[in-house]
Every structure is written in structure tokens, then in C-alpha cells.
C-alpha positions as CSV (number, residue, x, y, z in Angstrom):
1,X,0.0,0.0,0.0
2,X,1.5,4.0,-0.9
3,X,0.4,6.2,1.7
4,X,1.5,9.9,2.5
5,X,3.2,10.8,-1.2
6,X,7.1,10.9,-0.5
7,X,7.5,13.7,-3.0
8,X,7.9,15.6,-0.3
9,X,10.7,13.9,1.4
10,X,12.2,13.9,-2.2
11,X,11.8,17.3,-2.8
12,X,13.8,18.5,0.7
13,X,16.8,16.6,-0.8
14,X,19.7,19.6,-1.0
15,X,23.0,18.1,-0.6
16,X,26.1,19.9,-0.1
17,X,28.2,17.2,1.0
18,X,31.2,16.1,-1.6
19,X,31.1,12.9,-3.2
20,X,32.9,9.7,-1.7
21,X,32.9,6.5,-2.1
22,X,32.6,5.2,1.3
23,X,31.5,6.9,4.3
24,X,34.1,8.4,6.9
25,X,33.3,8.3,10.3
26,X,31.9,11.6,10.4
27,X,29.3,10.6,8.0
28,X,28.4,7.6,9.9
29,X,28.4,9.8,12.8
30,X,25.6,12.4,10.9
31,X,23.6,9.0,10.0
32,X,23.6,7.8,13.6
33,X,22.1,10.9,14.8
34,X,19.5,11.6,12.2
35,X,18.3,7.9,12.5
36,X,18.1,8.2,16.5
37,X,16.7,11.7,16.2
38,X,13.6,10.6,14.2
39,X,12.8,7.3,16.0
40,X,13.2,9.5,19.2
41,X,10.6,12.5,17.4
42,X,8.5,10.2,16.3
43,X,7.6,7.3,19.1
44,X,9.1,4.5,16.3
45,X,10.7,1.4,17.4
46,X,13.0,0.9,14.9
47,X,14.7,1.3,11.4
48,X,16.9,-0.4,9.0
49,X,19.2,1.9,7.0
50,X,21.5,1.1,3.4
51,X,23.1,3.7,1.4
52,X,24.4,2.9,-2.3
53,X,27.2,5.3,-3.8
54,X,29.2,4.6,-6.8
55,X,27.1,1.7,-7.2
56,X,28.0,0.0,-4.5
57,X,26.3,-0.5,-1.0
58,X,28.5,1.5,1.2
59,X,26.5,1.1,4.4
60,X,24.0,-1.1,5.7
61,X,23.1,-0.7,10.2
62,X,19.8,-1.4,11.7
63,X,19.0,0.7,14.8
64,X,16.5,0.3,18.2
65,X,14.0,-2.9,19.1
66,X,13.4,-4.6,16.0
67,X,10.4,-6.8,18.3
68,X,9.9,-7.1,21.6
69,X,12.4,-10.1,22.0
70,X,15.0,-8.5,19.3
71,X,16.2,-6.1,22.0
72,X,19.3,-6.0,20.0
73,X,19.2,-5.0,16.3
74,X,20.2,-6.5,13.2
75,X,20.8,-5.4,9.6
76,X,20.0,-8.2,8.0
77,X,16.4,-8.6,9.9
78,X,13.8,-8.7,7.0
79,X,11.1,-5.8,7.4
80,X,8.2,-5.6,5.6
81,X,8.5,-3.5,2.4
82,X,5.1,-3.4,1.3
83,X,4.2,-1.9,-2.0
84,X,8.1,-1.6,-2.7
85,X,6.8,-4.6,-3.4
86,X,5.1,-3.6,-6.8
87,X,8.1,-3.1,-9.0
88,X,9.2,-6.4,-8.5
89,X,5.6,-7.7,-9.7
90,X,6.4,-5.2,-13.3
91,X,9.6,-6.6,-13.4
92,X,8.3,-10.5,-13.3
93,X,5.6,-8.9,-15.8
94,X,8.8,-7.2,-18.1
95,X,10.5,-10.9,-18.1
96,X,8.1,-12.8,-19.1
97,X,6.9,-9.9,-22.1
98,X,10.9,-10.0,-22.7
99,X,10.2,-13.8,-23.5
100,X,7.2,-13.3,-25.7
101,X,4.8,-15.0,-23.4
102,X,2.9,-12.0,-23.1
103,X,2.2,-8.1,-24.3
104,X,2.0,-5.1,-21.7
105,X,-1.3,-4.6,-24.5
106,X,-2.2,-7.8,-23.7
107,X,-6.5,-7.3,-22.5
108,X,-6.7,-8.7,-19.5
109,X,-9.2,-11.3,-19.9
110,X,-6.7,-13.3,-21.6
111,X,-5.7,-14.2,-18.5
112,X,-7.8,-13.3,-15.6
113,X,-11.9,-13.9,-16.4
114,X,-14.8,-11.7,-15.3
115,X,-13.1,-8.5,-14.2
116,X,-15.2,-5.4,-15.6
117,X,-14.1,-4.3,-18.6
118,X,-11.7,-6.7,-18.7
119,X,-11.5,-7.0,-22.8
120,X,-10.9,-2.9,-22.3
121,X,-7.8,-3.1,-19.5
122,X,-4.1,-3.6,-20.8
123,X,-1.7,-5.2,-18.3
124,X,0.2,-2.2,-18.8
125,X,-3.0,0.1,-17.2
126,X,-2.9,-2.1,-14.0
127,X,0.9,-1.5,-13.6
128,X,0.4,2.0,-13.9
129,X,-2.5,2.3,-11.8
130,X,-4.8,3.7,-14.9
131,X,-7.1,0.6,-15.4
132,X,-9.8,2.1,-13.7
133,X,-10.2,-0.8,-10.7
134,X,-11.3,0.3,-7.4
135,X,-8.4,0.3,-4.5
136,X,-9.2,-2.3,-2.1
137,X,-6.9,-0.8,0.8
138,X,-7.5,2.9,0.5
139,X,-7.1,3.3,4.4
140,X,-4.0,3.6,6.0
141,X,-5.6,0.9,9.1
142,X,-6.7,-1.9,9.1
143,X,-10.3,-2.5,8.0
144,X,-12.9,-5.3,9.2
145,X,-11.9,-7.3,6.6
146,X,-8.7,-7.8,7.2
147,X,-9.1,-10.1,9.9
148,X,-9.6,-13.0,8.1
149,X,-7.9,-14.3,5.5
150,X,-7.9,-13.9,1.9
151,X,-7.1,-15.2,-1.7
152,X,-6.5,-13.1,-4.5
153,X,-9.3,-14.1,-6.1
154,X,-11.2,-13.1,-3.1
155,X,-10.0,-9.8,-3.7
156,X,-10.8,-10.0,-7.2
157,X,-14.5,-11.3,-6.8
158,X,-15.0,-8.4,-4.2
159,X,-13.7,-5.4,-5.6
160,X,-12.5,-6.1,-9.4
161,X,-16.4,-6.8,-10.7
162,X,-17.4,-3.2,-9.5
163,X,-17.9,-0.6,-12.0
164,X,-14.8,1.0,-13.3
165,X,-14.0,4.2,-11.1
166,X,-13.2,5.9,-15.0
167,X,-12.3,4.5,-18.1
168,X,-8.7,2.8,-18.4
169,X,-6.2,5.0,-19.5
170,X,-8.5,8.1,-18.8
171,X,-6.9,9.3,-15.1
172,X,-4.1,7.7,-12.3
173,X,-5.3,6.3,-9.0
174,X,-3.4,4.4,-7.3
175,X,-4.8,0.7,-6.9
176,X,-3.3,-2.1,-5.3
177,X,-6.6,-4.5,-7.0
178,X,-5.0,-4.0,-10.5
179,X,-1.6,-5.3,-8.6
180,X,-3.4,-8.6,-7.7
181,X,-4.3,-8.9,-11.1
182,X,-1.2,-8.5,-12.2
183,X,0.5,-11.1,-9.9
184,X,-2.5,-13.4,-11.0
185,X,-1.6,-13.3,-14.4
186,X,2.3,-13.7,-14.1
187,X,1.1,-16.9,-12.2
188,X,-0.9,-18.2,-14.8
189,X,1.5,-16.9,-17.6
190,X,4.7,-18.8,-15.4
191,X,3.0,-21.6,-14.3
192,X,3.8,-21.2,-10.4
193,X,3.4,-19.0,-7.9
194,X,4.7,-15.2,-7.7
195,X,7.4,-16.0,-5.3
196,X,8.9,-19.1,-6.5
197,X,9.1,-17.1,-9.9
198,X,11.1,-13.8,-8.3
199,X,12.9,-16.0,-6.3
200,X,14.0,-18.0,-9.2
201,X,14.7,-15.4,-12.1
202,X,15.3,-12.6,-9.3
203,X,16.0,-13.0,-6.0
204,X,18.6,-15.9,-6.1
205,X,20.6,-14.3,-8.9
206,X,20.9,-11.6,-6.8
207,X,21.4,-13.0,-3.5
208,X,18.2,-11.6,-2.2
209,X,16.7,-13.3,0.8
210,X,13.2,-12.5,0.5
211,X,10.3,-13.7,2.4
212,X,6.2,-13.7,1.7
213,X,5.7,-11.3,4.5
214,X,2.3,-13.7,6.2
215,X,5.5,-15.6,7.3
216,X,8.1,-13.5,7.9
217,X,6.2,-13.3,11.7
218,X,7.9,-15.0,15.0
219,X,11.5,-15.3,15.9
220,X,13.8,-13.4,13.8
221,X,11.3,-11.6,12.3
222,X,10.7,-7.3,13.1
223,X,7.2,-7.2,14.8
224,X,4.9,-3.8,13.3
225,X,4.1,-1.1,15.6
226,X,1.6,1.9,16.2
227,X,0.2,4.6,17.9
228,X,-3.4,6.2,18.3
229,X,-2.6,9.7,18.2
230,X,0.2,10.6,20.6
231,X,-1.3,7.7,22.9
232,X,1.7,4.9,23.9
233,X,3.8,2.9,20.6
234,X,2.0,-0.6,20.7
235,X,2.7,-4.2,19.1
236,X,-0.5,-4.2,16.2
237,X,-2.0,-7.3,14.9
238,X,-0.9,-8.3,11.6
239,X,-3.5,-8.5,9.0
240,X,-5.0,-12.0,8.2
241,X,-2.7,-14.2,5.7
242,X,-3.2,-12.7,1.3
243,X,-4.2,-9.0,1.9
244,X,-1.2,-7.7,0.2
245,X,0.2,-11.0,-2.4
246,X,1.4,-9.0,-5.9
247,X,0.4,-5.7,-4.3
248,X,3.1,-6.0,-1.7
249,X,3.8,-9.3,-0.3
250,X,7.1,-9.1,0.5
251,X,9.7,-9.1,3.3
252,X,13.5,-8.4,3.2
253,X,16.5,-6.4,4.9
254,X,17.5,-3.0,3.9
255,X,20.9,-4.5,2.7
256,X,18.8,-7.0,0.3
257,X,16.7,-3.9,-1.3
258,X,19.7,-1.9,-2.2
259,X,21.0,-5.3,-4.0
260,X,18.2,-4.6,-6.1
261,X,19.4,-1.1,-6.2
262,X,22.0,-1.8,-7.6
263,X,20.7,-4.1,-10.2
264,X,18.8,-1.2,-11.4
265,X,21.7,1.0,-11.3
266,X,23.9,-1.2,-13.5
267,X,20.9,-2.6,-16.0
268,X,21.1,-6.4,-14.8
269,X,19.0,-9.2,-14.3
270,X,16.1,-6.9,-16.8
271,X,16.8,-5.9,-20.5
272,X,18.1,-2.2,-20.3
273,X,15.4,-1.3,-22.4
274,X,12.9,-3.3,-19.7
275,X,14.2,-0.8,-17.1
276,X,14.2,2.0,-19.1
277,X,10.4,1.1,-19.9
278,X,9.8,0.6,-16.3
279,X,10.8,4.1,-15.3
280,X,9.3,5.8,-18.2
281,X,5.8,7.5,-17.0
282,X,2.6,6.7,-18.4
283,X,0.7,9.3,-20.4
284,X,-3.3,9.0,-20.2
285,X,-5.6,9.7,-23.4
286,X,-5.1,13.7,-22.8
287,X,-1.2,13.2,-23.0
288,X,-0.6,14.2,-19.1
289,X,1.2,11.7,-16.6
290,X,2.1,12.3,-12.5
291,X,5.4,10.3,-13.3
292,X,4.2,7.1,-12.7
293,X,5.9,4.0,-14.5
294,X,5.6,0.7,-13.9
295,X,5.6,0.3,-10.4
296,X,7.9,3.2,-9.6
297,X,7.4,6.7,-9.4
298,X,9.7,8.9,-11.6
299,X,11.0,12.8,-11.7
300,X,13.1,15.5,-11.3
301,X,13.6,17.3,-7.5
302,X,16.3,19.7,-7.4
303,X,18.0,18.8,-10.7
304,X,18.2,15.3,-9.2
305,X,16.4,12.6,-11.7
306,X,14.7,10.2,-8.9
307,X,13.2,6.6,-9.1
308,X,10.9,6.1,-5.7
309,X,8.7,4.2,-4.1
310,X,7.6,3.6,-0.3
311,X,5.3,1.4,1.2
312,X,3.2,0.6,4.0
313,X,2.2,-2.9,5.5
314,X,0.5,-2.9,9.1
315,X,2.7,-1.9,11.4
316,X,5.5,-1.0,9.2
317,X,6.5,2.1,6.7
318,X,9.4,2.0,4.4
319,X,11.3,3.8,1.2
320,X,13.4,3.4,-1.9
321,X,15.2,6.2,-3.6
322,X,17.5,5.6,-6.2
323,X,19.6,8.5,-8.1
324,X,20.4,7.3,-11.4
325,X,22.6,9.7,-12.2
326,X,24.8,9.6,-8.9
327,X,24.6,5.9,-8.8
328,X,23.0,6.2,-5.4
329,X,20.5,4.8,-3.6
330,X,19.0,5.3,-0.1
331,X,17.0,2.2,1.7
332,X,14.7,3.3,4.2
333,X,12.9,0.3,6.4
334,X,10.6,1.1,9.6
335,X,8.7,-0.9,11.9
336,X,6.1,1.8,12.5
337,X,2.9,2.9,10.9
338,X,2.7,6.0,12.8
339,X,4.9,9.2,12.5
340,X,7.4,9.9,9.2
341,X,10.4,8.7,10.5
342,X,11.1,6.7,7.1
343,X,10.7,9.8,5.3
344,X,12.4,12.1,7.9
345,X,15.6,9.6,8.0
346,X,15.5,9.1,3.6
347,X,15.4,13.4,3.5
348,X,18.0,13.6,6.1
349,X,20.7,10.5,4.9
350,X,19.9,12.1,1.1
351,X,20.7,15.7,2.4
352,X,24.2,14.8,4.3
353,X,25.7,12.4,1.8
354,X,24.5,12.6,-1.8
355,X,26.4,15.2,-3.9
356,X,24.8,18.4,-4.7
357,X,23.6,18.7,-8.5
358,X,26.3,20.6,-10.0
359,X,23.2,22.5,-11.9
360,X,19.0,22.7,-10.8
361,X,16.3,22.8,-13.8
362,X,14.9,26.4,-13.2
363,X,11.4,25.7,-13.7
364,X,9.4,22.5,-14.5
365,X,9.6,22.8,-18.2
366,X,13.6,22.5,-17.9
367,X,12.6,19.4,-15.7
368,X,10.5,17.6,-18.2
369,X,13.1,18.4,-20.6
370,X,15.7,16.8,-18.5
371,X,13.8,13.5,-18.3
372,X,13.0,13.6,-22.2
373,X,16.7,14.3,-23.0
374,X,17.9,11.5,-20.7
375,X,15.3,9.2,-22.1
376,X,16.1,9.4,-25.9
377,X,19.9,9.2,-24.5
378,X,19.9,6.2,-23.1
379,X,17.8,4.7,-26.1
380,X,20.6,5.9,-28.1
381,X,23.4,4.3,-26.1
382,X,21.1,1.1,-25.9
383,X,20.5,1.0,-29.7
384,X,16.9,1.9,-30.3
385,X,15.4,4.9,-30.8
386,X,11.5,6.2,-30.4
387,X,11.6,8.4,-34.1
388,X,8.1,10.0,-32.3
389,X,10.0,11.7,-30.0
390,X,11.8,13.7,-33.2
391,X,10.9,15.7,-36.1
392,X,11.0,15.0,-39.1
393,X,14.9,16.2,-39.8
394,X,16.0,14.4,-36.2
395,X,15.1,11.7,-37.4
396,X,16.8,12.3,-41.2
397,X,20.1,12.7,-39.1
398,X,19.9,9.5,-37.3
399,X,20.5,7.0,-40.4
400,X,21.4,3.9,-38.8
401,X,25.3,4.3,-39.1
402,X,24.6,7.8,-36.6
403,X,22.6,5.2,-34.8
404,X,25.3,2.4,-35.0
405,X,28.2,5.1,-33.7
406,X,25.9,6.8,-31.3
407,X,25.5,2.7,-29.8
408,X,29.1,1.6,-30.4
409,X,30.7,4.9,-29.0
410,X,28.1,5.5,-25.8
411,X,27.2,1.6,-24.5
412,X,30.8,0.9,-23.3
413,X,30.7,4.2,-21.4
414,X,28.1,2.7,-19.0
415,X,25.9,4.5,-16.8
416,X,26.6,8.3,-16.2
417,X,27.5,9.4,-12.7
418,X,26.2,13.2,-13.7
419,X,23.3,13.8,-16.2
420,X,22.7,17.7,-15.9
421,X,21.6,20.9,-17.9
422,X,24.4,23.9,-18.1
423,X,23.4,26.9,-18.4
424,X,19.4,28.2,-19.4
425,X,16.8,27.6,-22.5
426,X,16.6,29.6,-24.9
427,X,15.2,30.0,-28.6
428,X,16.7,29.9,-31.8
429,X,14.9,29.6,-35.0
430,X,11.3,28.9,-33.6
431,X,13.2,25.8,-31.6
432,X,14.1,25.8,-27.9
433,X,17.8,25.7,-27.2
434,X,19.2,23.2,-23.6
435,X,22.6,22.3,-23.6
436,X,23.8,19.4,-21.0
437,X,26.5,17.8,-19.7
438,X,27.0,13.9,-18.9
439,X,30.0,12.6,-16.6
440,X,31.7,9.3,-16.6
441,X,34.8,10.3,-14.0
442,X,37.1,10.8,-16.2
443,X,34.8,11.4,-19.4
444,X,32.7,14.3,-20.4
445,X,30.2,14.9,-23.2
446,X,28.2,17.7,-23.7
447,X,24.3,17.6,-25.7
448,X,23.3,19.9,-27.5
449,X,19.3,20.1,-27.9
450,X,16.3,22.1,-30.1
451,X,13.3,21.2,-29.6
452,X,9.5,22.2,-30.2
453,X,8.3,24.7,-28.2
454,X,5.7,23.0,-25.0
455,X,6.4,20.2,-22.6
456,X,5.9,17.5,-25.6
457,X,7.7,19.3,-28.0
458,X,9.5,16.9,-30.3
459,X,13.3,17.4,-30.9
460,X,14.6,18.8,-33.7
461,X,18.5,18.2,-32.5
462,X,20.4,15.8,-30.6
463,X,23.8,15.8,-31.0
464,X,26.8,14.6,-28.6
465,X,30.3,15.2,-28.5
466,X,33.2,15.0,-25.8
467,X,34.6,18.0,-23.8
468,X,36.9,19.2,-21.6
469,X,35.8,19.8,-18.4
């Protein structure tokens, strides 16, 4: 389940501290105290931290009462991550499309029978949370319900045959009943259940222990806490076994997440262009998106390109930030659902060790831009290209030897560790002008844009060539 948008945690992130590769003891120090000053502030029991820089995991420490017999912490303890959950049900989605066993466009009455409108919902509307299909865990407590157990179809018969909320593709809202679809039809697609397929083309190759989180209960395990206003932190009762199943059913240590950080970071385990497609938002009929991929949230907060999501199981709140572009990533896990510590502690481990952005979009449109630019990038240095992004002489430019040399010269270079504009827009022969820079250590490019005027404006230039600093 998302609750309380962490935009706003992502947002705060200013960070003047210089890049390093591993953290001194001063940093550690800084991440000590803004850990144990927000489970102080806020009444929560606990936290699991990892930090990933250079694309590496730097730092991994859990902190307070992980249960009520786990007086003393550990980092590897598996917390619930909840609907951090979700991208790994896209990602078992993206394999099996990668295989040609199914389409994103795929309706989804292929698979899964007697959902309204089911001939009119793409799998690629319920992992973008634009199918239409009524949330089945709006609250942020439990309901009645929950008590007893559940089976996705249960879920499906009770909220999935209701009447659209709007027609697919037509708005966003969030819906954790297209997720059980989803995980329903990678079972049937697989032939086997969710888990045993993540931990099988996932979690194994990764050396991910990960746990369906109705078990990961009793010894060894973080309990889930709360608090009723500023009334005393208490044990809660975990909901009944299948309330969260593909929508965020699963359990593992901060350390564990960050592996999959990292995996994202360096393009493994999915196709680059899988993960590219994951983290590309989803436009609805009018042409507007919030961000929103496939199971991640996307964007730009002070000139730093983001992929997010957070979660919230009962009793426990967590967050994933990753920074493409710094090859960082910050691994938030709580055993509270009360209070912001997980975003108070992602805000304050971003702010003291992440390096600042050498440059900040001024306004949103040089924001969007930045996201466009760095999109038809990385389908350059990955071989293909979306020809609707450009006009009509882009696209005369990129013959496919440009396209060959733009591949051949750009792949080997890897993943940037700084993707920003320099200087400001401005226009030039009816076309908007943004210049950027991209670092590799010791090698720099610059870009040099025009594009259409407005936020969809296709370009009319791309070109790249290498610089001195």
C-alpha cells in the first residue's frame, strides 16, 4: 500500500556534502544521529538503513527494538517493504513480455476472467494504476476485513467486478486490486506461484533473501508497531494471511533492497530497455502523466532525476530512492505505521551524503526536458530509438550508421554518474535551445538540444560530442 506521497521527502533533498565512495566516520556519525533523532521525534521502534554510492552498498546498520524479543538489532532482519513490493511484480511482468509469453497490450481477460471491462484493461494500465479498478486498501488501518484471511481471487471477486471508477487509461489512481491482477496473471502466464518465480529469475541471482511477508512473523522476524494519536507505541495485529500478495507481499533487509538497487543502477537481471520502460511514466488519453511508470514513481527534484517508491504494510512504513545519475540509492525500512520517520531519515541520509547537482532545472519545463533528454539518451546508447520523440529532420540525421556510432561509441561508457543541464533555454529559430552535460569520472560529453516549443515538444536536434571539463 502508498500512503502519504514521499514527493515531499524527495523534494527537501539539498546536498552539499562532496562525493565519496565510502563513508568516513563523520558521515556515519551524521547517519547515527538523524536515524536516532527521528525514532526519538517520532515514538518508532526501529529502522533499517543502506546507502548505495558509486554503485556500490556503502552502508547497511539497523537501529532500536526490532520486536519485543529482538532487544538488539540486526541489519540483516527482513522488514516488511510493502508496495516496494510492486516493481518487483512489473519486473516479473517485463521478463516474461521479454520472453514473448505475453504483451504489456495484452486485455486482460486473456488471463484473468470476469473483471469489468476486462476486454478494455491492458496489463500495462494495472501496472500503472490507470485501469480504472477500485483500490481495495484505501485506508491507512486496518479494516474489518482484514481479519480474516484472503485469496486473490477473493480480492478480485469483491472489488474487481465493480464498476470502473473511469475508463482505463483516462486518469491515475493508485490501486493495489490492479496489482493482484497482475500477480495473477504472471502466475498463470509462469505456471507457479509469484514468489517461487522472483525468487528464481530474481531474487537468487541476486542474492536476495526475500520472504512472503504472512510468514516473515515470530523469531527473527521485526514485529509492526503503532500509535493512536500521541497515545503509547504498541505491538499491532498483523492483517489476516493474502491481503497484500502481488500488491506487496514481500519481506527483506535494507541491505537486500539496495542489492536490487544496484541491479537497477547497472541494467542487470532486466533488458536495459525493460528498465528504461519501467521508469518511463505513463501518459493517459489527454497526453498528461504524475510520473508514474511501472511500479515506480519517476521525476526531477532539485536537478536530481529520482526513481521512488515507499510502502506501507501494518505496522511498518518503508522507502526506496534511487539516483540514477549519482549511482545512489538510499534504503529506508521502519517498523512503524505511525509518524514519518522513514521519510524524515531518507530526506536527512539524502541531504548529508549525496552530492549536490552541479546545476537545478529552473522551472518544470527544464525538468521535463531533462527527463526527455535522458530518455532518448539512453535509447541511443542502448541501440533503439522512439523516431516520435523527433521531427522530421531528427530523425533524417539518425541514419542507422549515426545510430550504429551513437551505440558503439556510448554503451561501453556505462551508466553516467552526472546527467545535468548547463546553463538556461533559450530559442533559436522557432526551436528551444538546452545544452547538457553527462559525466563518466574521467569522461565528459556535452548535448546539445532544439526542440519544439511545450512540454511534448519533439526534438529537432540531438547531438553529442566530448569535452573538456
Amino acid at each position: 500500500m502508498l500512503i502519504r506521497s514521499t514527493f515531499v521527502a524527495v523534494a527537501l533533498l539539498a546536498a552539499p556534502a562532496a562525493f565519496a565512495q565510502s563513508l568516513n566516520a563523520d558521515e556515519r556519525a551524521q547517519v547515527d544521529r538523524i536515524v536516532a533523532d527521528s525514532l526519538t521525534a517520532t515514538g518508532t521502534p526501529s529502522a533499517s538503513v543502506a546507502v548505495v554510492r558509486g554503485g556500490e552498498i556503502v552502508f547497511a546498520k539497523a537501529y532500536g527494538k526490532q520486536a519485543e524479543k529482538m532487544p538488539v538489532p540486526h541489519d540483516e532482519a527482513p522488514y516488511q517493504i510493502a508496495s516496494i513490493s510492486k516493481q518487483f511484480t512489473a519486473a516479473a511482468i517485463l521478463l516474461l513480455a521479454h520472453e514473448g509469453k505475453l504483451s504489456l497490450d495484452d486485455k486482460i481477460i486473456k488471463y484473468v476472467p470476469d473483471i469489468t471491462d476486462g476486454d478494455k484493461i491492458t496489463i500495462r494500465q494495472l501496472l500503472s494504476h490507470t485501469a480504472g479498478l477500485q483500490d481495495y486498501w484505501p485506508q491507512d488501518y486496518s479494516f474489518k476485513a482484514m481479519a480474516t484471511p484472503v485469496t486473490p481471487q477473493g480480492i478480485v471477486d469483491r472489488w474487481a467486478k465493480k464498476p470502473l471508477d473511469f475508463a482505463p487509461g483516462t486518469q491515475w489512481q493508485y490501486s493495489n486490486t490492479g496489482y493482484v491482477v497482475a500477480g495473477m496473471i504472471v502466475e498463470k502466464v509462469a505456471g507457479m506461484p509469484l514468489l517461487d518465480f522472483l525468487k528464481a529469475r530474481i531474487f537468487k541471482p541476486l542474492d536476495i533473501a526475500a520472504f512472503d511477508q504472512d510468514l516473515a512473523i515470530g523469531k527473527g522476524f521485526p514485529q509492526g508497531y503503532g500509535r493512536a494519536a500521541m497515545g503509547p507505541v504498541r505491538v499491532v495485529t498483523p492483517a489476516a494471511n493474502g491481503w497484500l500478495f502481488a500488491a506487496g507481499e514481500l519481506s527483506m533487509s535494507a541491505r537486500d533492497l539496495a542489492k536490487w538497487d544496484v541491479a537497477r543502477l547497472d541494467r542487470k537481471i532486466l533488458a536495459p530497455e525493460d528498465w528504461m520502460l519501467q521508469e518511463t511514466p505513463v501518459k493517459l488519453a489527454d497526453g498528461s502523466t504524475n510520473g508514474y511508470g511501472l511500479g515506480v514513481s519517476t521525476g526531477v527534484a532539485n536537478g536530481r532525476r529520482f526513481v521512488e517508491h515507499s510502502g506501507e504494510a501494518v505496522g511498518f512504513l518503508s522507502e526506496n530512492i534511487v539516483f540514477p545519475d549519482e549511482r545512489a540509492a538510499i534504503v529506508v525500512l521502519t517498523n512503524s505505521w505511525s509518524g514519518d520517520a522513514y521519510l524524515a531519515i531518507a530526506a536527512g541520509l539524502a541531504k548529508t551524503l549525496l552530492p549536490a547537482p552541479a546545476v537545478m532545472p529552473v522551472n518544470d519545463a527544464d525538468a521535463a526536458a531533462l527527463t526527455r533528454v535522458r530518455l532518448v539518451f539512453d535509447q541511443l546508447r542502448g541501440g533503439t530509438l522512439d523516431r516520435a520523440l523527433l521531427t522530421e529532420d531528427a530523425n533524417y540525421y539518425f541514419t542507422p550508421v549515426t545510430l550504429a556510432d551513437y551505440k558503439g561509441s556510448l554503451s561501453p561508457l556505462g551508466e553516467p554518474v552526472i546527467f545535468v543541464q548547463t546553463g538556461r533555454a533559450r530559442l533559436r529559430g522557432g526551436f528551444v535551445n538546452r545544452n547538457f552535460r553527462v559525466t563518466y569520472g574521467d569522461n565528459v560529453l556535452t548535448i546539445s538540444t532544439y526542440a519544439e516549443p511545450g512540454e511534448n515538444g519533439r526534438l529537432e536536434q540531438f547531438l553529442v560530442a566530448p569535452t573538456n571539463r
